[in-house]
Residue, then its C-alpha position, 0 to 999 in steps of 0.5 A: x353134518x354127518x360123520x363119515x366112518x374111518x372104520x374100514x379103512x382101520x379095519x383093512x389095514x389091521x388085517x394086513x398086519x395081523x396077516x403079516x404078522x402070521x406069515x413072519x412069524x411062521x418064516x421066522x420061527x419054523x427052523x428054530x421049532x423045527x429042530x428044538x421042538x419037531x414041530x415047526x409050526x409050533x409058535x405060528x399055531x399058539x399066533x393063531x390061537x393068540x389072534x382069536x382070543x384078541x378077535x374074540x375079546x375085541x368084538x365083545x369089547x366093541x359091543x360095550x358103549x364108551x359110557x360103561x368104560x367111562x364110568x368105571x375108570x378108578x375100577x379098571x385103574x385098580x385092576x391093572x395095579x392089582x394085576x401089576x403088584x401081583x406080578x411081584x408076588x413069589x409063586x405067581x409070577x414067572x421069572x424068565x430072563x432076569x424079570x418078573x414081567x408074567x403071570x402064570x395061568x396053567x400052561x399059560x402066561x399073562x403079561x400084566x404090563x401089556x394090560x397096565x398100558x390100556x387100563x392107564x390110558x382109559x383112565x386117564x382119558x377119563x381125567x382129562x374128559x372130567x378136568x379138561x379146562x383145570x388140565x389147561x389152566x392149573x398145575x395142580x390137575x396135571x400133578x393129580x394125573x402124575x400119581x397114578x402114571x408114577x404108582x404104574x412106572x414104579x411097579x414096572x421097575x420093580x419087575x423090572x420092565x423099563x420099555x413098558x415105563x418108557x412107552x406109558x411116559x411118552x403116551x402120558x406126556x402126548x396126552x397131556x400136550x393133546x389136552x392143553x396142558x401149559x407148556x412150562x408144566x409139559x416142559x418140567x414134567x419132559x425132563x422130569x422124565x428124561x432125567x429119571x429116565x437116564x438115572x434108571x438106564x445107568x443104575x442098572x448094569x444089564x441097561x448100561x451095557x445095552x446104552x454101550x452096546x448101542x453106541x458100539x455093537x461091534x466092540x462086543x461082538x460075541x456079548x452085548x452088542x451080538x443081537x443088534x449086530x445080528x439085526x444090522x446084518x439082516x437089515x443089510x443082506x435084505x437091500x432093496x427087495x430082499x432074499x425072498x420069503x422063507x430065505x433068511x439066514x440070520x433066523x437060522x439060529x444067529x438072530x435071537x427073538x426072531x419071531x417076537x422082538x426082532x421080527x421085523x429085521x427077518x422081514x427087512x431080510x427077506x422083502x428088503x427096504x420095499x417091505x419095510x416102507x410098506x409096513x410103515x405106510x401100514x402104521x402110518x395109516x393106522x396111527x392116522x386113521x386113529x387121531x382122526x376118530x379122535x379129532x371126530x370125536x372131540x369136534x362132537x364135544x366127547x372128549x372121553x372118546x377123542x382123549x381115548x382114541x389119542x392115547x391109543x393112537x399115541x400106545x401103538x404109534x411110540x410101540x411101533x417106533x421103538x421097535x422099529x428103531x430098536x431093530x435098525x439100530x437107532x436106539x438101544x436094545x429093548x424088549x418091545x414087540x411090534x404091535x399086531x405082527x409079532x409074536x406075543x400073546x398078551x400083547x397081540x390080544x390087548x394090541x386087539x382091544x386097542x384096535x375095537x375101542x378105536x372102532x366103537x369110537x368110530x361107531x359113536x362117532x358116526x351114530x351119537x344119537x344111537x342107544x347103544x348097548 
């Protein structure tokens, strides 16, 4: 029986986001560059640049066949430790807000964790490829996988980058529930996390006060709770169908992180709840579309490709959620982009990578037989 491509479908729904994506950010970021840097097309142009380097990457990465990915598994593993140890390194490292979470390239910045997200799920689609039937059987496969994914959480807390450990947790457990693995495993590896989880928020002060602010926005007004005040404030004066595009007034100087992690209450402001069901139907589409090549895949027997397109569909899905929870005020602040509409350079380029991986799987599902190159 043939297989029938999704790719398209990824493909249309991906351009509407990236150009979503280009029309927020210039509305939420032209007034505030305007009067700090006399440009106010200053954050939408380096958008633009970002978008052809990930467009860029992506059609070099989609031109590789999984079986070069497959086999070099441990080597990409150890890039994305190299890449997140050398982020601790005084003098490469930039410090920016309390943590050390970029590289410094010349005028540029590199954010490691963003690569460690994709370099952990491709290895790890590759263990459960090699250890699928011990993965559903045995515990001992699964503690296996777990130093790995520990060696990149503990590196992320040391920058420290507690919404990267917390998206990279999540995926790893979905993999894993995906991948047969018992359920009492699952389960005490679930509250392994969860307990770890609330041990890290707690310990640091700065994530204590984001959990009170959360539960109190208002009791702190002018500190901890200003920013999601902010965005609850945006979401509000957007009603049904919004202020118009361009109209927003909680970008003008009151919203922080307009155009990067607050994105979207901009957009809720200015389209209101209509816009904001459609940028979910978008991600809802997307996420979908990706478990189905997945699920093409594994009825194909590839189940490096299907693990791979799960743990992809799974990293942009739980990213997606958080910031939309995040800005709506369902949980508490964290520093996550929304995947291909917000600003972000490192993000929105492996956010690319992602997406061309999900559509060479599509390819090989559609042609197995095809030697590609």
């Amino acid at each position: 029986m043939t297989t029938q491509s999704q790719g398209w479908i990824l493909q249309l729904v991906v351009a509407l986001l990236l150009c979503t994506g280009l029309i927020m950010v210039a509305s939420a970021s032209m007034d505030v560059t305007a009067a700090q840097w006399g440009h106010p097309f200053y954050f939408l142009l380096r958008h633009l640049i970002y978008v052809a380097v990930g467009l860029t990457l992506g059609f070099l990465v989609y031109q590789l066949p999984l079986a070069w990915w497959q086999m070099r598994g441990r080597v990409v593993l150890g890039f994305g430790s190299l890449l997140l140890v050398a982020v601790l390194v005084p003098g490469i490292s930039r410090h920016v807000n309390g943590s050390s979470r970029w590289i410094g390239v010349g005028a540029l910045t590199l954010q490691p964790s963003e690569i460690a997200k994709l370099t952990l799920v491709l290895y790890m689609a590759g263990f459960l490829d090699r250890f699928e039937s011990q993965v559903r059987h045995q515990w001992r496969p699964v503690f296996r996988i777990i130093l790995p994914c520990a060696l990149y959480i503990l590196l992320l807390m040391l920058e420290p980058d507690f919404g990267a450990a917390v998206v990279l947790c999540i995926s790893v457990a979905a993999m894993l529930w995906l991948a047969g693995s018992q359920l009492l495993v699952y389960l005490s590896l679930l509250l392994l996390g969860l307990a770890g989880a609330a041990v890290l928020a707690v310990r640091a002060s700065y994530r204590l006060q984001r959990l009170i602010a959360y539960a109190d926005p208002w009791a702190h007004p002018l500190g901890s709770g200003y920013q999601l005040i902010q965005s609850e404030i945006a979401y509000g004066r957007g009603g049904l169908f919004g202020v118009g595009l361009g109209n927003s007034v909680q970008k003008l100087f009151y919203l922080p992180e307009a155009h990067t992690d607050f994105v979207l209450a901009v957009l809720a402001e200015e389209f209101g709840l209509l816009g904001l069901t459609v940028i979910l139907a978008l991600f809802v589409i997307l996420v979908l579309q990706g478990l189905r090549i997945g699920r093409q895949a594994e009825l194909q027997g590839r189940l490096f490709a299907a693990y791979l397109a799960y743990g992809l569909s799974v990293l942009i899905a739980v990213q997606a959620l958080i910031n939309m929870a995040v800005t709506a005020g369902a949980l508490p602040t964290k520093g996550l982009t929304l995947p291909l509409v917000s600003y972000g350079g490192s993000s929105l380029v492996v956010e690319l990578v992602m997406v061309a991986l999900l559509l060479r799987i599509d390819r090989e599902n559609v042609a197995p037989a095809e030697v590609l190159s």
